[in-house]
N, C-alpha and C positions, 0 to 999 in steps of 0.2 A: 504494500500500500504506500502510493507517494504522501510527500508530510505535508502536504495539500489535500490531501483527499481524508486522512486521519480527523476524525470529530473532536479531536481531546488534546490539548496541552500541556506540558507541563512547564511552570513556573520555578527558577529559581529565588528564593526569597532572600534578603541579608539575614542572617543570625537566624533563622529560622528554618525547618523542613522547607523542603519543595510543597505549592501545590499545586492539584492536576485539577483542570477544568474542564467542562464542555465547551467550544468555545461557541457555541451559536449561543451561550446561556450568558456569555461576558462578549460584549460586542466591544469592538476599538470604539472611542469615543476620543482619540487623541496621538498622535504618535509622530515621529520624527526620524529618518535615517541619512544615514550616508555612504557612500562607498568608495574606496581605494585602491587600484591598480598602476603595474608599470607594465609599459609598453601601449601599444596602440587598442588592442583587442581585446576583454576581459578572459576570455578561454583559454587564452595563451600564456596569460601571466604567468610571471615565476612568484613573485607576490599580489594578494590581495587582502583587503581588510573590509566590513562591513560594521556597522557601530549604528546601533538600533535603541529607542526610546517609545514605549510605548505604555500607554493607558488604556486597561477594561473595565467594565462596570456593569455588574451585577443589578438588576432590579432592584435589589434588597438594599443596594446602597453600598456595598461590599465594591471595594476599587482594588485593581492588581495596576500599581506602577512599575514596570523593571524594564533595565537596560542589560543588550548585550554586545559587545564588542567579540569578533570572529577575526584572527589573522591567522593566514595557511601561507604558509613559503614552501619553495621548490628544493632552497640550500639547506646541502648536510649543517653547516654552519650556524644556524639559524631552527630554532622552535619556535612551532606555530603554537596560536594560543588560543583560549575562550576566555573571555570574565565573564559575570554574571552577576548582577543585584537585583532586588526590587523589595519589595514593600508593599504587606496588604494593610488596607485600610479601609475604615465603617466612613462613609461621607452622610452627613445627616443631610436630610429632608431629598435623596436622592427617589426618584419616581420614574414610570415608563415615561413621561415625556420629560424628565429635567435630570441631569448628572449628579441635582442637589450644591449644595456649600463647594464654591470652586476652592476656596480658599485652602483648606485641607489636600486636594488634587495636589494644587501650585505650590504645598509645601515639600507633597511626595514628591516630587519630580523634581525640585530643587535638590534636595538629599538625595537621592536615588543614582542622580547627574555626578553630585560631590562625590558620591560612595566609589563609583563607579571608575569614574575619572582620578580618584587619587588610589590605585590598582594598575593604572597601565602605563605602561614605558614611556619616555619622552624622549626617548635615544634615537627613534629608529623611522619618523617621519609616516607609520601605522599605528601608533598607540595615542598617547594625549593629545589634548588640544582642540579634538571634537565636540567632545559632550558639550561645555561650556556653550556653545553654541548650539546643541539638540535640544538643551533645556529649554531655552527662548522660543523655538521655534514649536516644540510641541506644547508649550503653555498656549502658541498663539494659536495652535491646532484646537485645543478647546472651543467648545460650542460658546457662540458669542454669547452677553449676558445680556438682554435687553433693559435701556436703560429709562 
């Protein structure tokens, strides 16, 4: 079964178990990536790097923030790597039609970004220096607030 077609996720948490979702039951409601290759073509790369920030949300109010950063190199020289954070969190007054109290979100995903980001290499031009910038952008990915 491709991991597209699999119904079920699983979450890394900080300090906490993994947990596993249905994901039709935690829809994105917010998220942020980016990716990193050399040479012309991603297929062919000897390195590449992916650095991913995302938000789900439970009907119940129940929020998954986590970040993952993927580097895969070609060189003996060289280990590839995975991190991993996130963070669940209860968002009060969360409903089928509203995410509830942003506020709560935009603290996950501030910490979530830090955790994440103070974990990856700064030597090698595929580790820091993203997130910082995933954070902003998937805050801005949030559902507008009507004012």
């Amino acid at each position: 079964m491709a991991q597209q077609d699999n119904p079920f996720l699983t979450v890394t948490l900080t300090g906490a178990p993994p947990v596993r979702i249905k994901k039709e039951d935690w829809p994105v409601i917010a998220s942020a990536e980016d990716k990193r290759f050399d040479g012309e073509v991603e297929y062919r790369a000897d390195r590449k790097a992916t650095w991913k920030l995302t938000v789900r949300q439970n009907k119940d109010g129940r929020t998954l923030v986590y970040a993952v950063h993927q580097y895969e190199t070609c060189f003996k020289s060289e280990a590839s790597r995975g991190v991993r954070a996130g963070q669940l969190i209860t968002v009060p007054n969360a409903t089928d039609e509203s995410i509830g109290d942003a506020e709560p979100i935009i603290t996950a995903i501030q910490q979530v970004g830090a955790e994440i980001e103070s974990r990856l290499p700064d030597d090698d031009g595929y580790g820091a220096g993203v997130f910082p910038r995933l954070v902003h952008e998937c805050i801005a990915d949030l559902p507008a607030v009507e004012i």
